[in-house]
DRENTORKOL-3810 file (N, C-alpha, C; in nm, 4 decimals):
REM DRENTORKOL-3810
@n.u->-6.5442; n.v->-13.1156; n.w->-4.9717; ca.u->-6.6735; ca.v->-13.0668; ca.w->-5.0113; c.u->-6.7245; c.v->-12.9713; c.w->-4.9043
@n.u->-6.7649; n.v->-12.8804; n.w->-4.9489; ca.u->-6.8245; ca.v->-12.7531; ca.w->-4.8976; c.u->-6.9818; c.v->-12.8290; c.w->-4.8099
@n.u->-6.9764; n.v->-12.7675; n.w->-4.6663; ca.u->-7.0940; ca.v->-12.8349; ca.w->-4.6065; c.u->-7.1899; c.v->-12.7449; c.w->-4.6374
@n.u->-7.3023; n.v->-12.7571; n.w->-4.5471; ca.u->-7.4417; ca.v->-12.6786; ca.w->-4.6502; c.u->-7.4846; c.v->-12.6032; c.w->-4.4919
@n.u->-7.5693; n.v->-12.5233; n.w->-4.5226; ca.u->-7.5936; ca.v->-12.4617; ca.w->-4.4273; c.u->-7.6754; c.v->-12.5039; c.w->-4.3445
@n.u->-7.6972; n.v->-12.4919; n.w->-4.1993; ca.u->-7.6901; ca.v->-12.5458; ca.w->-4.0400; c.u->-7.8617; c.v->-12.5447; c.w->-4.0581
@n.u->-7.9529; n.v->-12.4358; n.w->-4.1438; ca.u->-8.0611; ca.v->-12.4205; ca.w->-4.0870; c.u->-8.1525; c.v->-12.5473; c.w->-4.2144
@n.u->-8.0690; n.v->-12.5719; n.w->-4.2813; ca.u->-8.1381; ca.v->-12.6891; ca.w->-4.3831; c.u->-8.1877; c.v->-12.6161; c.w->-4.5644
@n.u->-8.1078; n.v->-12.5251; n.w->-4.5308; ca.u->-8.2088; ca.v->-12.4286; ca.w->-4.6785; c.u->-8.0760; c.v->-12.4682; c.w->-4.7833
@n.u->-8.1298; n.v->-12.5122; n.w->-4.9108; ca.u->-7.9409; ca.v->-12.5228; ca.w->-4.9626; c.u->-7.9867; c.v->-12.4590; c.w->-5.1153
@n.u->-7.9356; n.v->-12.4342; n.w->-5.1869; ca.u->-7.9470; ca.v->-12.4298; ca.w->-5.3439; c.u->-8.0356; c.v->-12.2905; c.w->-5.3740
@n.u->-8.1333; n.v->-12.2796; n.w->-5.4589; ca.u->-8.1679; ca.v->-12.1968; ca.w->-5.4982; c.u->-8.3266; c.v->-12.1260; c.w->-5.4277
@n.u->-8.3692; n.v->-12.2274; n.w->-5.3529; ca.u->-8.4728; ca.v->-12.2238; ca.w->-5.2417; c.u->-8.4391; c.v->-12.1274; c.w->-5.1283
@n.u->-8.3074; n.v->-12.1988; n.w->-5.0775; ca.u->-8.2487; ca.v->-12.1311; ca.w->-4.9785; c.u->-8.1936; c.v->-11.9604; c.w->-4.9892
@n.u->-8.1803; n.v->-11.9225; n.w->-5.1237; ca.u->-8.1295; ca.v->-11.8182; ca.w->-5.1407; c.u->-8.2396; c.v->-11.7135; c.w->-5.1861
@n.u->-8.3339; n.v->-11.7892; n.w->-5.2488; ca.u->-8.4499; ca.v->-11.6993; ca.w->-5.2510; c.u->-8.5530; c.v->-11.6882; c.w->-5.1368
@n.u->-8.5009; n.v->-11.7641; n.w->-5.0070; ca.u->-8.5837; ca.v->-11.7375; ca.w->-4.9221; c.u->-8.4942; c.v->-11.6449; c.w->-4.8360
@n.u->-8.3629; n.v->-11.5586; n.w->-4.8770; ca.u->-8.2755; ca.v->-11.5682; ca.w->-4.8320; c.u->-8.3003; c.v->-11.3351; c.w->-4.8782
@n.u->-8.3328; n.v->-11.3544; n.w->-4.9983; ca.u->-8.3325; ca.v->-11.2893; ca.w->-5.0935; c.u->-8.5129; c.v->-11.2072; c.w->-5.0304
@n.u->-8.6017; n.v->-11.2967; n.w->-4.9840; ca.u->-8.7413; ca.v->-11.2235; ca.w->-4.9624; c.u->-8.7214; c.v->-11.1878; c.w->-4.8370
@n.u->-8.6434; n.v->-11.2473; n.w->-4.7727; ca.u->-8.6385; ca.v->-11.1799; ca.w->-4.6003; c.u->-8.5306; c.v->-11.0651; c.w->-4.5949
@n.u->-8.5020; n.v->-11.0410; n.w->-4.7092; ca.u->-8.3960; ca.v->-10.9078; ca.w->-4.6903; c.u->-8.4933; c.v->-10.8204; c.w->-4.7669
@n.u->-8.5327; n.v->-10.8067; n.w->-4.8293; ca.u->-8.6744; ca.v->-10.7303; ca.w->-4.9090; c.u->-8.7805; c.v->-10.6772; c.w->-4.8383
@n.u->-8.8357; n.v->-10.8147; n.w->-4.7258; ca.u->-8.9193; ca.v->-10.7525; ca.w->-4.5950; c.u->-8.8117; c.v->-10.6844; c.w->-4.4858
@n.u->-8.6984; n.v->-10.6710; n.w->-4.4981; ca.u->-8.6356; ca.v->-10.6344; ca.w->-4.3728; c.u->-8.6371; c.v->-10.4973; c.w->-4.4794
@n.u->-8.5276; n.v->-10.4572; n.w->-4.5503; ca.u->-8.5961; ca.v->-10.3053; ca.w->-4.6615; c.u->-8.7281; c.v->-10.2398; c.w->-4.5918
@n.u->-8.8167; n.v->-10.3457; n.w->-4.6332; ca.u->-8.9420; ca.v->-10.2751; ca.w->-4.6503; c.u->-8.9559; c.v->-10.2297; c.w->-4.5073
@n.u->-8.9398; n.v->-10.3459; n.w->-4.4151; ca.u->-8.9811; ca.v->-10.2642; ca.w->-4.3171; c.u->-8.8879; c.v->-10.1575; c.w->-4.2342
@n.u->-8.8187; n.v->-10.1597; n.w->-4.2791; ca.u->-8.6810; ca.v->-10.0322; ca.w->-4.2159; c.u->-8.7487; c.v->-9.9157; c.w->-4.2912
@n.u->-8.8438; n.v->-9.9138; n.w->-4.4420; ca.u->-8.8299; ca.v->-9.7771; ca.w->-4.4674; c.u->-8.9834; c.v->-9.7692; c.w->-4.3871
@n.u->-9.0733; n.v->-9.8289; n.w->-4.3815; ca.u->-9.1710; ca.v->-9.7726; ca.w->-4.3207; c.u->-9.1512; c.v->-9.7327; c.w->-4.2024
@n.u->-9.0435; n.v->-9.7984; n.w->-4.1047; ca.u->-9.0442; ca.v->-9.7837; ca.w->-3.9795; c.u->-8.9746; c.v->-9.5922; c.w->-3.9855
@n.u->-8.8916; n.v->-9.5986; n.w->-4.0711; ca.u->-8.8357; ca.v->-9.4590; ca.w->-4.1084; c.u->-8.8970; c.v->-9.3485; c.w->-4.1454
@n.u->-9.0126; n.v->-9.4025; n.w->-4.2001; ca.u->-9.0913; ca.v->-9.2376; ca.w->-4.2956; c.u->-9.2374; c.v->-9.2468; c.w->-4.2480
@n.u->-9.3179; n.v->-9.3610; n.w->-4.2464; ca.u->-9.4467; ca.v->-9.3523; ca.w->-4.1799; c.u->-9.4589; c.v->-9.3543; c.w->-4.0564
@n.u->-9.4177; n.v->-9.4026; n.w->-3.9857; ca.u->-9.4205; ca.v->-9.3666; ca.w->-3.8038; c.u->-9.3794; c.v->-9.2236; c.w->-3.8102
@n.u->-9.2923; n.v->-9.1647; n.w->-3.8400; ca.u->-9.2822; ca.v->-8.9936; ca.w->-3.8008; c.u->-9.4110; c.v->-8.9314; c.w->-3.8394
@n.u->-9.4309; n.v->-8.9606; n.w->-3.9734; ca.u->-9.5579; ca.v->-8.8995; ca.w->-4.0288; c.u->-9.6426; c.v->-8.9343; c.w->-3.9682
@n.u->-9.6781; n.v->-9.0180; n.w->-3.8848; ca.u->-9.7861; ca.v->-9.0620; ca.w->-3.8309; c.u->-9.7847; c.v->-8.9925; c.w->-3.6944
@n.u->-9.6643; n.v->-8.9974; n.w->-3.6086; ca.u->-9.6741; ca.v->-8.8938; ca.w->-3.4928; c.u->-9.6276; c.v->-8.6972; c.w->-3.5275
@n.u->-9.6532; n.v->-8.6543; n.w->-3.6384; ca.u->-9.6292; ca.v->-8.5337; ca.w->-3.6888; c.u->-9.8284; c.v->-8.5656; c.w->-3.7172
@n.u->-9.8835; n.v->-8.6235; n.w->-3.8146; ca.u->-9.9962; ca.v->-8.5806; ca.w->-3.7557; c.u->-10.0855; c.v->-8.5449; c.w->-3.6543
@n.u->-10.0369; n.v->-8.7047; n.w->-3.5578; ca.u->-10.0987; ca.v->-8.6221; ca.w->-3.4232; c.u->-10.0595; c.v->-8.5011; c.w->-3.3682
@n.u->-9.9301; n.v->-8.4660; n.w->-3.3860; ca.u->-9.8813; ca.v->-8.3194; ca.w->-3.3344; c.u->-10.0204; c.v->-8.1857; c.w->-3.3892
@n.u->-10.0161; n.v->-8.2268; n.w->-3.5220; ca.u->-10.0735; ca.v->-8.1004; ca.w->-3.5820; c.u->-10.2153; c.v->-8.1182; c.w->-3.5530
@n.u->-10.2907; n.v->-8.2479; n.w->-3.5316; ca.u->-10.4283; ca.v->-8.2698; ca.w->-3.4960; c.u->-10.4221; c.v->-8.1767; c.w->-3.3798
@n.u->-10.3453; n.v->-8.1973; n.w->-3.2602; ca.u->-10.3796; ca.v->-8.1495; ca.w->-3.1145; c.u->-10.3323; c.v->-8.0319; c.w->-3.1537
@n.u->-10.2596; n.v->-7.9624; n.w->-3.2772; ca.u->-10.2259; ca.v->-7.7949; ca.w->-3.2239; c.u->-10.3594; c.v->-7.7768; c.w->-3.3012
@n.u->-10.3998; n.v->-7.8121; n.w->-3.3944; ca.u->-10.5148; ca.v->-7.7297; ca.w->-3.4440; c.u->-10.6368; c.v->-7.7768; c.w->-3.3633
@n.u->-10.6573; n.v->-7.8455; n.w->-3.2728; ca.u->-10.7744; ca.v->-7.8939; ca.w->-3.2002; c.u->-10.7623; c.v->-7.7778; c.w->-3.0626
@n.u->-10.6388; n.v->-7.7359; n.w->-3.0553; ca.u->-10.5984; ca.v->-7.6342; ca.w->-2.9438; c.u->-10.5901; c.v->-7.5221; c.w->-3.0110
@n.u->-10.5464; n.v->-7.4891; n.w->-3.1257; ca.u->-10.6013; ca.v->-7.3500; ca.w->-3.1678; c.u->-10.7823; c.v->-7.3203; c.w->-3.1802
@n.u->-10.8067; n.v->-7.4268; n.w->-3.2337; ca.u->-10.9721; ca.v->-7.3800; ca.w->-3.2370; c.u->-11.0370; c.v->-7.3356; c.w->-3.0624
@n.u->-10.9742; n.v->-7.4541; n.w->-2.9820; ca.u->-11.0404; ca.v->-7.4512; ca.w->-2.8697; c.u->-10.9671; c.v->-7.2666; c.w->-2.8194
@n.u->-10.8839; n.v->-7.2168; n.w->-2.8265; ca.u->-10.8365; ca.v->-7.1001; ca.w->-2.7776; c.u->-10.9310; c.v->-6.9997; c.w->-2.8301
@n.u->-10.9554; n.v->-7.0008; n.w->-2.9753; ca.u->-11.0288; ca.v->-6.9412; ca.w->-3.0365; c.u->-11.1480; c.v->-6.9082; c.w->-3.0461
@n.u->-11.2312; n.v->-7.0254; n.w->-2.9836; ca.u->-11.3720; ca.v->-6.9939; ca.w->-2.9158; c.u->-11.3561; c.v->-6.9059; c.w->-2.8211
@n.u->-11.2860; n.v->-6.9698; n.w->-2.6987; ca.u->-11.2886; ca.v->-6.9016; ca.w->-2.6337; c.u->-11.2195; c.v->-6.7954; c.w->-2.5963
@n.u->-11.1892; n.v->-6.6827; n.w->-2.6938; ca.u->-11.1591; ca.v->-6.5695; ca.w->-2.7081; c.u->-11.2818; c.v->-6.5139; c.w->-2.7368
@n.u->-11.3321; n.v->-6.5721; n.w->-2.8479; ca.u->-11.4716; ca.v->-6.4944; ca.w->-2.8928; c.u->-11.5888; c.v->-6.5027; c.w->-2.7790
@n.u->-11.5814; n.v->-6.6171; n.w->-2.6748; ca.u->-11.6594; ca.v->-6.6142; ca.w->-2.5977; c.u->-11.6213; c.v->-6.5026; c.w->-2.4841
@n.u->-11.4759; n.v->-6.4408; n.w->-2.4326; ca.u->-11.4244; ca.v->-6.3439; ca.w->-2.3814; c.u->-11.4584; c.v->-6.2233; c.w->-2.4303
@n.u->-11.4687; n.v->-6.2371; n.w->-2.5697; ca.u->-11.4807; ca.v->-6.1031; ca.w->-2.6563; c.u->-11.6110; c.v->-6.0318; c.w->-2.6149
@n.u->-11.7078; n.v->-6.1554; n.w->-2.6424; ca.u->-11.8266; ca.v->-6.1056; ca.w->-2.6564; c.u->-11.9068; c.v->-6.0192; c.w->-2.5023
@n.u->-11.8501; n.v->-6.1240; n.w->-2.4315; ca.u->-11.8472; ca.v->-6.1208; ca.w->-2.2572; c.u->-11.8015; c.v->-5.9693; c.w->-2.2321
@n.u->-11.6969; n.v->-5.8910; n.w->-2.2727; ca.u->-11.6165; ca.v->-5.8045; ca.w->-2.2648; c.u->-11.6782; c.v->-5.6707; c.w->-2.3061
@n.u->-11.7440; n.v->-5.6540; n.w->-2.4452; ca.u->-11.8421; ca.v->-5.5984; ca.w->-2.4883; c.u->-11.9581; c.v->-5.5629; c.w->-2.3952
@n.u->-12.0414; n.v->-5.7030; n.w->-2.3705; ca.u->-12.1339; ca.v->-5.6651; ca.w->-2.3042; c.u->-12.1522; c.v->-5.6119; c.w->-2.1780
@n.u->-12.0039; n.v->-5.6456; n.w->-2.1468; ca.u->-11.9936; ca.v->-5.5669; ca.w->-1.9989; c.u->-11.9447; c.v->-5.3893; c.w->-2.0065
@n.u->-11.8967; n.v->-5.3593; n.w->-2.1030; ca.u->-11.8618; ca.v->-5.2391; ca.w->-2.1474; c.u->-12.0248; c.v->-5.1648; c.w->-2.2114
@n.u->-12.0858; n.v->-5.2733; n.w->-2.2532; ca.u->-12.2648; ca.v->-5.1934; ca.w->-2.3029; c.u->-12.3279; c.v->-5.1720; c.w->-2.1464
@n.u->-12.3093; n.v->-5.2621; n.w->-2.0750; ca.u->-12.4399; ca.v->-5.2789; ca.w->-1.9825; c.u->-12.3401; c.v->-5.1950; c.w->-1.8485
@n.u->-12.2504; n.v->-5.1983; n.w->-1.8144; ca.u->-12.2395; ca.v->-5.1628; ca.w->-1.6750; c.u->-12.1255; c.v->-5.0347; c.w->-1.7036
@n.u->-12.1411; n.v->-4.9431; n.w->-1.8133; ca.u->-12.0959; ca.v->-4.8572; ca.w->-1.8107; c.u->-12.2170; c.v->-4.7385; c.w->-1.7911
@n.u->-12.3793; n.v->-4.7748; n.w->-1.7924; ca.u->-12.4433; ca.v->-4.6590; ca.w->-1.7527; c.u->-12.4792; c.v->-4.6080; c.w->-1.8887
@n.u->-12.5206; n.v->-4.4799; n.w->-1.8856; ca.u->-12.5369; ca.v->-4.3972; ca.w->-2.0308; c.u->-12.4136; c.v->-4.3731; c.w->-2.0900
@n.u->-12.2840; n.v->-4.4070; n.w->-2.0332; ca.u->-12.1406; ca.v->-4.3311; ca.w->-2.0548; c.u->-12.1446; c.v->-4.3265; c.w->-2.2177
@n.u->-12.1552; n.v->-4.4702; n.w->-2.2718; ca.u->-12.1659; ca.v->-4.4663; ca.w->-2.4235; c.u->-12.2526; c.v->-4.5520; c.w->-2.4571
@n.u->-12.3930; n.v->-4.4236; n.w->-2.4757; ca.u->-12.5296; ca.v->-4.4565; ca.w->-2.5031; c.u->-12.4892; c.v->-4.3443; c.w->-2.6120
@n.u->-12.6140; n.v->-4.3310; n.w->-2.7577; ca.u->-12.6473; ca.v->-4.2375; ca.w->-2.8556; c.u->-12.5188; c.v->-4.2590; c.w->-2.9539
@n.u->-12.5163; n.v->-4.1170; n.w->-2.9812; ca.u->-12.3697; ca.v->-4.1149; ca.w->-3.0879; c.u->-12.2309; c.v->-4.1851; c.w->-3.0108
@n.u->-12.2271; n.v->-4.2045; n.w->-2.8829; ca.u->-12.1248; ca.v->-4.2803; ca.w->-2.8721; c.u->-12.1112; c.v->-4.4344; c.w->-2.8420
@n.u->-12.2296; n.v->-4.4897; n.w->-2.9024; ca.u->-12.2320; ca.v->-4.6808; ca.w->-2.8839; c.u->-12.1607; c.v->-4.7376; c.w->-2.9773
@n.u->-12.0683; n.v->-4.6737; n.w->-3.0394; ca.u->-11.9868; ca.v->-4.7296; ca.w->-3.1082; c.u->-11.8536; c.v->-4.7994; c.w->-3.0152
@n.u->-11.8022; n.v->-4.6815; n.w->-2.9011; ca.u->-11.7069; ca.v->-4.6934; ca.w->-2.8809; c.u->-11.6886; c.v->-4.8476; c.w->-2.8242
@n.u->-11.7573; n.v->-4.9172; n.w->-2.7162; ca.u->-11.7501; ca.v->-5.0569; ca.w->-2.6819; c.u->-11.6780; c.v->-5.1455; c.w->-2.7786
@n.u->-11.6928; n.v->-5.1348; n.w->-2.9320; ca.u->-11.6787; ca.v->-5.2234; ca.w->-3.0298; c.u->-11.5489; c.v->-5.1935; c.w->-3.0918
@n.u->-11.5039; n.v->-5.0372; n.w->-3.0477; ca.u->-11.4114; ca.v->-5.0065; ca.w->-3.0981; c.u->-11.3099; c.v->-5.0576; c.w->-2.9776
@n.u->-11.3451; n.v->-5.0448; n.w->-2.8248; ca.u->-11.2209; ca.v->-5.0749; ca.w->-2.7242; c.u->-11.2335; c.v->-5.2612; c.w->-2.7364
@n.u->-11.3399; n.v->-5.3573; n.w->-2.7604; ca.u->-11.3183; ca.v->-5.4776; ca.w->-2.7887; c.u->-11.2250; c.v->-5.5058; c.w->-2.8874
@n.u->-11.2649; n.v->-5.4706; n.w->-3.0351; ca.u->-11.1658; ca.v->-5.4542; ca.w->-3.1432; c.u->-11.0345; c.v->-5.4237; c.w->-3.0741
@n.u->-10.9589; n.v->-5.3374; n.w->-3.0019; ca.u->-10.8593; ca.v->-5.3056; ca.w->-2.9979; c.u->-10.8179; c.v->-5.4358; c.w->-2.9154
@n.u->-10.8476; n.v->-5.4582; n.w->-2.8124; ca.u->-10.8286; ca.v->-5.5397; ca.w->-2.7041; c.u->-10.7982; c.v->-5.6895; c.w->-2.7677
@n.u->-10.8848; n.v->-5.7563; n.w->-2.8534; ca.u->-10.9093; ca.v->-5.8446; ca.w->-2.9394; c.u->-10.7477; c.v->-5.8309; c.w->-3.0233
@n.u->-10.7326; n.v->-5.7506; n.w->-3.1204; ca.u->-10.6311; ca.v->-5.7222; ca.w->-3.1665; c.u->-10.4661; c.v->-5.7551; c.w->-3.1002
@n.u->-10.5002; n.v->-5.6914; n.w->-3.0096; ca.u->-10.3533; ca.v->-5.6680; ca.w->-2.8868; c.u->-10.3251; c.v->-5.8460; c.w->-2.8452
@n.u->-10.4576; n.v->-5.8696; n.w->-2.7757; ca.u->-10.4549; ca.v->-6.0409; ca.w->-2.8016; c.u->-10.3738; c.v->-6.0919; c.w->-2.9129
@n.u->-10.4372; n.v->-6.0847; n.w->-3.0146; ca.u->-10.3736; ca.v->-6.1853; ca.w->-3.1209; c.u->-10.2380; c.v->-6.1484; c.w->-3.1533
@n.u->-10.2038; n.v->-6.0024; n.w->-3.1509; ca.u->-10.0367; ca.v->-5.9689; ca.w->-3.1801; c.u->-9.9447; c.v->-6.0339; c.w->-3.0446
@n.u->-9.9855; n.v->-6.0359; n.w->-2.9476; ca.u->-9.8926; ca.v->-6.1156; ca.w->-2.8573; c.u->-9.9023; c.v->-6.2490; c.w->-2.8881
@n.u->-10.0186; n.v->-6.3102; n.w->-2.9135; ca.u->-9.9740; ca.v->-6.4660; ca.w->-2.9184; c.u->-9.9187; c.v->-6.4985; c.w->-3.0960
@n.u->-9.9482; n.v->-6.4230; n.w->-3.1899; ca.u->-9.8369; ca.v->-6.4420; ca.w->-3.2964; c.u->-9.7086; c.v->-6.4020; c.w->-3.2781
@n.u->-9.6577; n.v->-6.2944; n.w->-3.2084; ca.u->-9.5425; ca.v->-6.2881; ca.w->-3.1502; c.u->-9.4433; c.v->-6.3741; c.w->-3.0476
@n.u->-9.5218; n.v->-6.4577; n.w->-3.0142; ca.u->-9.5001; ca.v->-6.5574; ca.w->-2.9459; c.u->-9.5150; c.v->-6.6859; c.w->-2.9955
@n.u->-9.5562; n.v->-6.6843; n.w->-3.1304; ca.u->-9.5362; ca.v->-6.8357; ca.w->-3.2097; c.u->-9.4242; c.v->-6.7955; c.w->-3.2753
@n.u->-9.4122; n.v->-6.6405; n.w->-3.3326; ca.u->-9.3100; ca.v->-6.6630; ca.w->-3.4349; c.u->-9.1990; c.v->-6.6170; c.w->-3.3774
@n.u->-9.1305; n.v->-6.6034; n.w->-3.2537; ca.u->-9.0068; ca.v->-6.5866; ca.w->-3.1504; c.u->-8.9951; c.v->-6.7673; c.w->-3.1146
@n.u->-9.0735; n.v->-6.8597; n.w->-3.1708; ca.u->-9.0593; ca.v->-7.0010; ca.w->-3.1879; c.u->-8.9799; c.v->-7.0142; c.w->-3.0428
@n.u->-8.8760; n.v->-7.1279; n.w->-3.0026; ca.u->-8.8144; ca.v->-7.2315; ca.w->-2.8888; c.u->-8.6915; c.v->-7.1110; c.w->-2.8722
@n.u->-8.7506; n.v->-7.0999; n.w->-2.7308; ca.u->-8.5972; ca.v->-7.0587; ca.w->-2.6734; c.u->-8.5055; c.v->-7.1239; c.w->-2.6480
@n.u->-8.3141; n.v->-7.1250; n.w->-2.6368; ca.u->-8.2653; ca.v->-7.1953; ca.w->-2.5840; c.u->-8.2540; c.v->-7.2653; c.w->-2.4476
@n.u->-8.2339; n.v->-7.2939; n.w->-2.3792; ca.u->-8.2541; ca.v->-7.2988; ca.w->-2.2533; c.u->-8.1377; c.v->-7.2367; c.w->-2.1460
@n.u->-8.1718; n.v->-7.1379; n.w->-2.1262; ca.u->-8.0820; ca.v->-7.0687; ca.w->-2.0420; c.u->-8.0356; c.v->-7.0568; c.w->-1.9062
@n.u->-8.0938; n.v->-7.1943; n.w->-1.8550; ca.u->-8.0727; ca.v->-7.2145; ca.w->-1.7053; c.u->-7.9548; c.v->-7.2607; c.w->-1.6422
@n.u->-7.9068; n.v->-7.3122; n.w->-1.7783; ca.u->-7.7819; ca.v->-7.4076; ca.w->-1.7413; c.u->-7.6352; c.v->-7.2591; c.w->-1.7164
@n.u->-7.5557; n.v->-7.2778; n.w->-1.6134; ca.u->-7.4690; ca.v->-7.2184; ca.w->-1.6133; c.u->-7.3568; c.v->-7.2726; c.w->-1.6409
@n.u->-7.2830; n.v->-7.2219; n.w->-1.7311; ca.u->-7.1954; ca.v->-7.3241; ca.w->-1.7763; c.u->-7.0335; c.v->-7.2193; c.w->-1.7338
@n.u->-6.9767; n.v->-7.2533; n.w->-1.5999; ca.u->-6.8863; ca.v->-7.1386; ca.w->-1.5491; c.u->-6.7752; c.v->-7.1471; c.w->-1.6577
@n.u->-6.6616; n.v->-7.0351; n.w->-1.7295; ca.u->-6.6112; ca.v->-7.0203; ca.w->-1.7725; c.u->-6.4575; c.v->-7.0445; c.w->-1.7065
@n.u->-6.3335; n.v->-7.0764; n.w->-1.7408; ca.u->-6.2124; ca.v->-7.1250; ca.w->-1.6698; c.u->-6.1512; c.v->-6.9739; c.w->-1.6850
END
């Protein structure tokens, strides 16, 4: 006769308790698999967009700063028909800004090129 198993569970008890702890082990292998990433991929994107906004103020707070120093401590240089120009060299400046740092998100991860790897 076949002995029974060591931990005391035998028959159809034993196999359905046998049967729910492989169901919670499932379950929790897929959460551990798909919601923990998702959960640290949000924080990723919380802190880049909490760091894009914060860059973004303070550009406009540069901007504005930049301007007024181009109105006030350039003199009459561009007073009358020429108080435009300040808004036009911010605009540009502003501009030049943002094309380097999109150029620099979308040139994405460099490899790492430090390593020398000598050839035979």
């Amino acid at each position: 006769m076949a002995q029974g198993r060591k931990d005391g569970k035998r028959g159809l008890s034993g196999l359905r308790a046998e049967g729910q702890e492989t169901v919670n082990l499932i379950v929790d292998y897929i959460k551990q698999e798909t919601l923990d990433p998702v959960k640290g991929l949000g924080r990723y994107v919380l802190f880049g967009v909490a760091g894009s906004v914060a860059l973004s103020v303070g550009l406009i707070v540069l901007a504005v700063g930049f301007l007024r120093l181009l109105q006030d401590e350039t003199g009459s240089t561009f007073t009358g028909n020429l108080s435009w120009i300040p808004y036009v060299i911010c605009t540009v400046v502003v501009v030049g800004i943002a094309a380097i740092a999109v150029k620099a998100v979308s040139r994405g991860v460099m490899p790492d090129t430090t390593k020398n790897e000598e050839q035979p």
